[in-house]
C-alpha positions in Angstrom: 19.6 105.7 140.4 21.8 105.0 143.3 24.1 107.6 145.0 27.9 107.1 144.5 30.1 105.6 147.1 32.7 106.9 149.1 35.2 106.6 146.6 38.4 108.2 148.6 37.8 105.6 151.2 38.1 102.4 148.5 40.5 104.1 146.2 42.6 104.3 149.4 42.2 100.7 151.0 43.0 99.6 147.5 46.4 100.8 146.7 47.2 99.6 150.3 47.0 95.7 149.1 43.6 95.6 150.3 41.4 94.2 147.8 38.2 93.6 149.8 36.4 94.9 152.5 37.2 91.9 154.6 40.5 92.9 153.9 40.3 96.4 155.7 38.5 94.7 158.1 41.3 92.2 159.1 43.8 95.3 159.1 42.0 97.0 161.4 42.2 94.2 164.1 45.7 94.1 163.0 46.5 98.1 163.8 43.9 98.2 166.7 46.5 95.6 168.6 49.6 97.6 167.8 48.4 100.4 169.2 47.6 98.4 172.5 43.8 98.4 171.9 42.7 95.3 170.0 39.3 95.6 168.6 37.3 94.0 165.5 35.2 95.6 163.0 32.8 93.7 160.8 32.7 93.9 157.0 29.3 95.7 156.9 30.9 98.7 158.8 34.1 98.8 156.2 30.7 98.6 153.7 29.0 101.5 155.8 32.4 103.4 155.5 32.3 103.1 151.5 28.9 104.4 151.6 27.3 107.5 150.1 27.2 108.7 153.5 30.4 107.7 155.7 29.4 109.8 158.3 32.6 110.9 161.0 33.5 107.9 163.3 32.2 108.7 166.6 35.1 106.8 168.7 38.5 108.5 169.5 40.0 104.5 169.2 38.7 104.6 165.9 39.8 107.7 164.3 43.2 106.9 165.5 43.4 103.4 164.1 42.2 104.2 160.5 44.5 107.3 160.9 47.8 105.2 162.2 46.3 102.3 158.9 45.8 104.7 156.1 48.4 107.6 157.1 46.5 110.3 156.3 43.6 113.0 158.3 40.1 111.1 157.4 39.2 114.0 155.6 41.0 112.1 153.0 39.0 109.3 153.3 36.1 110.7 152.9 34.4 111.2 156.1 32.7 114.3 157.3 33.6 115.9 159.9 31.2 117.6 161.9 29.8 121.1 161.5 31.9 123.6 163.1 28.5 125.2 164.0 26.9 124.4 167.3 24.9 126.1 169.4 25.2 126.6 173.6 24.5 123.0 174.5 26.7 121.3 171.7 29.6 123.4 173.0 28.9 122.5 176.7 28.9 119.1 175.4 32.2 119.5 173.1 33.7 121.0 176.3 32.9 118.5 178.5 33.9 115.6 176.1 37.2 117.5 175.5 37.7 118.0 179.1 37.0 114.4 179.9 39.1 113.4 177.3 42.5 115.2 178.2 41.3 114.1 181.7 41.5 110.8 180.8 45.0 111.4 179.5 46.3 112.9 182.8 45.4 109.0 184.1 47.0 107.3 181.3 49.8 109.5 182.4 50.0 109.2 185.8 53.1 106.6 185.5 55.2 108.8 183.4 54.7 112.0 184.8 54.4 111.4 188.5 52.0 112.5 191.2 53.2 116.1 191.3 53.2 116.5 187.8 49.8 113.8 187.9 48.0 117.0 189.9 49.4 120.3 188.1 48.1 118.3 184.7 44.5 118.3 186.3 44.9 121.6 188.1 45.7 123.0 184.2 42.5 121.0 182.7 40.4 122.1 185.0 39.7 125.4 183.7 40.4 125.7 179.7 42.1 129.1 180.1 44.9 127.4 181.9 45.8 125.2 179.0 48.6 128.2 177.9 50.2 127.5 181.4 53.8 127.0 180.7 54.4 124.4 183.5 52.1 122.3 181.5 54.2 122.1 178.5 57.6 120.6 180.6 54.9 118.2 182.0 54.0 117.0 178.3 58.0 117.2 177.6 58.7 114.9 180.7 55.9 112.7 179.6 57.7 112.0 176.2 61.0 112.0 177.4 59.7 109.1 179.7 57.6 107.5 176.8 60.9 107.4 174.9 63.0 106.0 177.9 59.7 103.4 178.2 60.1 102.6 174.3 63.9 101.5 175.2 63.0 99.2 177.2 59.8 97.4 176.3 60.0 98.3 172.6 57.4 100.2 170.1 54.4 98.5 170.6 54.1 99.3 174.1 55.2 103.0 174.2 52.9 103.8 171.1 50.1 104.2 172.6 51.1 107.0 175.1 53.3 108.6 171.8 50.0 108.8 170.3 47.8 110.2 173.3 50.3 112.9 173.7 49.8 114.0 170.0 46.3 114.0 170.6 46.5 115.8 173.5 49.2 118.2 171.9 46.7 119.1 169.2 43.7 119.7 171.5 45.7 122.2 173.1 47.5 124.0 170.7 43.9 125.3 169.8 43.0 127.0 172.8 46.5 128.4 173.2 48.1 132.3 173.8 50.4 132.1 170.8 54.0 131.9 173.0 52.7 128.9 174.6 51.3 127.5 171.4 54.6 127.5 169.8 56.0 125.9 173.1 53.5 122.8 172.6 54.1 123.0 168.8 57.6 122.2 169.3 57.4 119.3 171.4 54.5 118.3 169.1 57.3 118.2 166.1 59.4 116.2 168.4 56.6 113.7 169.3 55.6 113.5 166.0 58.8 112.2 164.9 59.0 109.9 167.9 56.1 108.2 166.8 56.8 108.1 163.0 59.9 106.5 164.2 57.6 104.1 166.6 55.2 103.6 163.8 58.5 102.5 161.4 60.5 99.9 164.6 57.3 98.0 164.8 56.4 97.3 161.3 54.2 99.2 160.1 53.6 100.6 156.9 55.9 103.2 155.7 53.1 105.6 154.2 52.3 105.6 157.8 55.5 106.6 158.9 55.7 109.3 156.2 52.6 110.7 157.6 53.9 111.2 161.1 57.2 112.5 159.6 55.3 115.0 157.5 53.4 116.3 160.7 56.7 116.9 162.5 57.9 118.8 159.3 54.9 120.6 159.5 55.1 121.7 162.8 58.8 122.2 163.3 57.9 124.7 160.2 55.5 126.7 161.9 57.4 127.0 164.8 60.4 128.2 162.9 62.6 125.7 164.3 65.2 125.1 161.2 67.1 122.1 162.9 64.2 120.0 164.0 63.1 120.4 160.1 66.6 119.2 159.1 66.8 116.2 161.9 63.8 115.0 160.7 64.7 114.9 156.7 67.3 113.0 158.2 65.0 110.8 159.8 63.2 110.0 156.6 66.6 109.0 155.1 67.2 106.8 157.5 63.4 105.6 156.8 64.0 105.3 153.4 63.9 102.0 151.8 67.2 100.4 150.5 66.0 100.4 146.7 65.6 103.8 146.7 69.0 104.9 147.3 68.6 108.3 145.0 65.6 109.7 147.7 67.9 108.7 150.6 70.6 110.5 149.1 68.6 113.5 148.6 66.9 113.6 152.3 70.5 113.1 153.8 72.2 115.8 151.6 69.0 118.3 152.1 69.5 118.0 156.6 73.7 118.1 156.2 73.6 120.9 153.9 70.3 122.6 153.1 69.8 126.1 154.9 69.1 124.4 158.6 71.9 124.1 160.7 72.3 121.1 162.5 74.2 121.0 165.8 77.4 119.1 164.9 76.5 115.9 166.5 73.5 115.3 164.3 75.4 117.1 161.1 77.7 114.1 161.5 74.9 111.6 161.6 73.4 113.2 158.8 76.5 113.0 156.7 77.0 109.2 157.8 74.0 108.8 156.6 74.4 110.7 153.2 77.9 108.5 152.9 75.2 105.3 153.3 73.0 106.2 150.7 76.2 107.3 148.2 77.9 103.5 148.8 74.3 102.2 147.8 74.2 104.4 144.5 77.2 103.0 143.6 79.4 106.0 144.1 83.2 105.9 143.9 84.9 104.6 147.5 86.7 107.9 147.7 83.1 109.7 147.8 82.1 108.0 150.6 85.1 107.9 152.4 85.7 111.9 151.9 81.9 112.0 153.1 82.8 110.3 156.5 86.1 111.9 156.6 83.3 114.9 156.9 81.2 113.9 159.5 84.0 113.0 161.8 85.6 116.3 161.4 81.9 117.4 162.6 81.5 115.5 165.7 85.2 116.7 166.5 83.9 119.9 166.3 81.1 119.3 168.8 80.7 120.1 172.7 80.4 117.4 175.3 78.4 114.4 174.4 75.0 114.7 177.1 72.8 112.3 178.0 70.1 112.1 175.3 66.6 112.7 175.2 64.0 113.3 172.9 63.3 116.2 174.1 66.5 117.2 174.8 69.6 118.8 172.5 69.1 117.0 169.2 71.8 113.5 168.8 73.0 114.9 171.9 74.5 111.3 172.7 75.6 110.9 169.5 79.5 109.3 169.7 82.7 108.6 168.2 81.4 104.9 168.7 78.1 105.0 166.8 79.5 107.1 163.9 82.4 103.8 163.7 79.6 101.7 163.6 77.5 103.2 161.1 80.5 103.7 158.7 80.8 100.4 159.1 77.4 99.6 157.7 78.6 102.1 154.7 81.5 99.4 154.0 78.4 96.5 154.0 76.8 98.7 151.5 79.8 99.1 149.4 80.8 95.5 149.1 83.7 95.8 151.8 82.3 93.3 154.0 85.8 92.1 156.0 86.1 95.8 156.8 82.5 96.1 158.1 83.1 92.7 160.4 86.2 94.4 161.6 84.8 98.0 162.8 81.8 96.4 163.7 83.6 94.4 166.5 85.9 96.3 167.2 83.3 99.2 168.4 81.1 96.9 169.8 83.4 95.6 172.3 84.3 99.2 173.4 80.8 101.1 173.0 78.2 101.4 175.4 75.3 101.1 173.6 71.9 100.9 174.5 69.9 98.1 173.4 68.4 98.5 170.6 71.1 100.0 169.0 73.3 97.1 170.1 70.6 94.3 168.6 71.0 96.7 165.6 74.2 96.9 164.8 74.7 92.8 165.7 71.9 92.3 163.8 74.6 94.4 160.6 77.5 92.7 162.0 75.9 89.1 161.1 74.6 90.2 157.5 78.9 91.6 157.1 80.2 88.0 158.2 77.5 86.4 155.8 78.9 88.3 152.8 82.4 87.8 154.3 81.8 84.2 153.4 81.6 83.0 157.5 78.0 81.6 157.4 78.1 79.6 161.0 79.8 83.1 162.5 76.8 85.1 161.0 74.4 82.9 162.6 75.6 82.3 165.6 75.9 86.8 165.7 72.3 86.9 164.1 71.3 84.3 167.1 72.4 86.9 169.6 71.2 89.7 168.2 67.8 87.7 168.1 68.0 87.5 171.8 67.9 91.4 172.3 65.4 92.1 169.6 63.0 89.4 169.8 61.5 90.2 173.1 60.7 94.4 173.0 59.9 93.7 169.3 62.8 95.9 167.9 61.7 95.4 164.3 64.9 97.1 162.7 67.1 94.6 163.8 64.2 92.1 162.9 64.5 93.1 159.7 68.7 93.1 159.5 67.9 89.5 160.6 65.8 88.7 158.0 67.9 89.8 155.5 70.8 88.2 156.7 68.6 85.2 156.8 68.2 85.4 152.6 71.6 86.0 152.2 72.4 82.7 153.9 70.1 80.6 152.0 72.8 78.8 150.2 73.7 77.2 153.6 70.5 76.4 154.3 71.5 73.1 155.8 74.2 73.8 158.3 73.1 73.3 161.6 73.6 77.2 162.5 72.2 78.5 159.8 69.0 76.3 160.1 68.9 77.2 164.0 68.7 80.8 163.0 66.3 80.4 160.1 64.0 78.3 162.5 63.9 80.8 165.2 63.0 83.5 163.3 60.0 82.0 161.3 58.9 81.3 164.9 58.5 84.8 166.1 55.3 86.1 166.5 54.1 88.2 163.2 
């Protein structure tokens, strides 16, 4: 009689859409190139995976591909992780790989972090004792802060792969850690968690894997008893949240305004922006939403001095009077008040400095608001600049605004505009 199969791996792979083992196969290769490391596997080792005995992948790439595919530890796959006991020369071994590993990281980043900081990372790794050195943890912060400045300008795809090294490396340490230093690194772990659950969702992928990366940040911000990093990220997930599922939204947005976390004002007025979003899209009276927004402005009146933000810095730091306009104009798209979205929408455009992304973002809304308006050559000819910021770094947010907007101009299919648009976004790249 023949063993059983690993059935946590197939069970898995199946209610991700993938029905075969050619399937998992193809969505590796898929997931190895958004993290910046394409590689192929072969459907006899998605068939060795399945197997009675899956064994624990032996390559770091590997683990972190089926992790970032599947969104959850491969325990939960099925695999077995080695045996915590080893004896003198598997530690030596285990020491040395960590060691090289981590050392390997201090190369990766040398860009981000510098040559001073390049040569107190390998000072710190030389000797494992030194890993609770506090100067290391501000060189892990600078590296994020950088990897997030990075992600600004070349997108998601490209700043994942150092978002996800630095969790690595972030967990490797924690355990070898005095406990005041530990909670040092958990913290900016929380905060790089969320960076690349917030990576992981900008370019594409799916949003169990997202969820995951969210859930680690709750996690750790939990440990670390930091209250408003546990609210900032509920707020993240509400602004994760998928459109038809305006009643979890809602819930995640009212839980980081008003749970028992307090948010710094700048971010409480995001969060209840974003809880005025999710009430237009349950279909809430306008005077709900609009004394919701009334609330969040009287919050970022309360606040101190906008500062430069970071993602390591004071959380929504840069949030301003500018964004909030503009996302409360995305509550008016939500709540069928389209002409009013178009007219906030430019009106805080023209006088915002935005960066980016959040520019492609909010032209990217501005176009869907002129195609419900009833101005289908305006919407296109917005959605065609917005296409020209997003298209090249890959900003997948706005991709998505754009491919919405897209749908709701199908009834004008045939005017030149609209057919431009249409035509340059089937050409993109998947």
């Amino acid at each position: 009689m023949s063993r059983p199969g690993n059935s946590k791996f197939a069970d898995a792979r199946r209610r991700l859409g993938w029905h075969s083992q050619s399937d998992v196969a193809n969505a590796y290769e898929a997931h190895s190139a958004l993290l910046g490391e394409p590689a192929t596997i072969t459907v006899r080792q998605v068939r060795r995976w399945e197997s009675a005995d899956p064994g624990w992948p032996k390559q770091r790439m590997t683990r972190r591909v089926l992790e970032s595919m599947f969104g959850v530890p491969l325990a939960e796959l099925g695999f077995i992780p080695p045996a915590s006991g080893k004896n003198s020369v598997d530690q030596e071994e285990e020491s040395m790989r960590r060691r090289s590993f981590l050392g390997g990281f201090v190369v990766g980043a040398a860009p981000l972090l510098g040559p001073t900081g390049q040569g107190r990372l390998a000072a710190a790794l030389a000797n494992a004792r030194r890993y609770s050195d506090h100067a290391l943890v501000g060189h892990l912060r600078s590296a994020l802060d950088e990897a997030a400045r990075s992600d600004g300008r070349t997108g998601p795809r490209q700043a994942l792969p150092t978002a996800l090294e630095l969790l690595t490396v972030i967990d490797e340490l924690a355990r070898d850690t005095r406990s005041s230093v530990r909670r040092e690194l958990l913290m900016v772990g929380a905060r790089a968690a969320e960076f690349t659950a917030f990576l992981h969702r900008d370019a594409g992928a799916p949003p169990q894997v997202t969820l995951y990366f969210h859930d680690r940040a709750i996690e750790w911000a939990s440990i670390t008893g930091d209250g408003p990093m546990h609210a900032y990220v509920l707020l993240r997930k509400a602004q994760a949240a998928d459109r038809g599922d305006a009643a979890r939204m809602l819930d995640l947005a009212h839980a980081a305004a008003q749970g028992p976390w307090r948010l710094p004002p700048r971010a409480r007025a995001e969060a209840l922006q974003q809880e005025a979003r999710a009430l237009a899209l349950t279909g809430a009276p306008p005077q709900s939403v609009a004394r919701t927004l009334g609330q969040a402005h009287d919050a970022l009146a309360a606040a101190a001095p906008a500062e430069p933000a970071t993602c390591t810095g004071p959380l929504c730091a840069g949030y301003s009077e500018n964004r909030l306009m503009a996302q409360s104009a995305i509550c008016h798209r939500e709540a069928g008040q389209p002409q009013q979205a178009v007219t906030l929408l430019r009106q805080h455009l023209a006088e915002g400095a935005f960066a980016t992304r959040d520019r492609a973002f909010f032209t990217a809304h501005l176009a869907g608001a002129l195609a419900a308006a009833g101005q289908p050559d305006d919407a296109a000819a917005t959605g065609l600049s917005a296409l020209q910021l997003a298209a090249a770094p890959g900003f997948g947010q706005a991709l998505g605004e754009l491919r919405r907007t897209a749908g709701d101009l199908r009834p004008y299919a045939r005017r030149p505009a609209v057919r431009e648009l249409r035509r340059a976004l089937t050409s993109l790249p998947v």
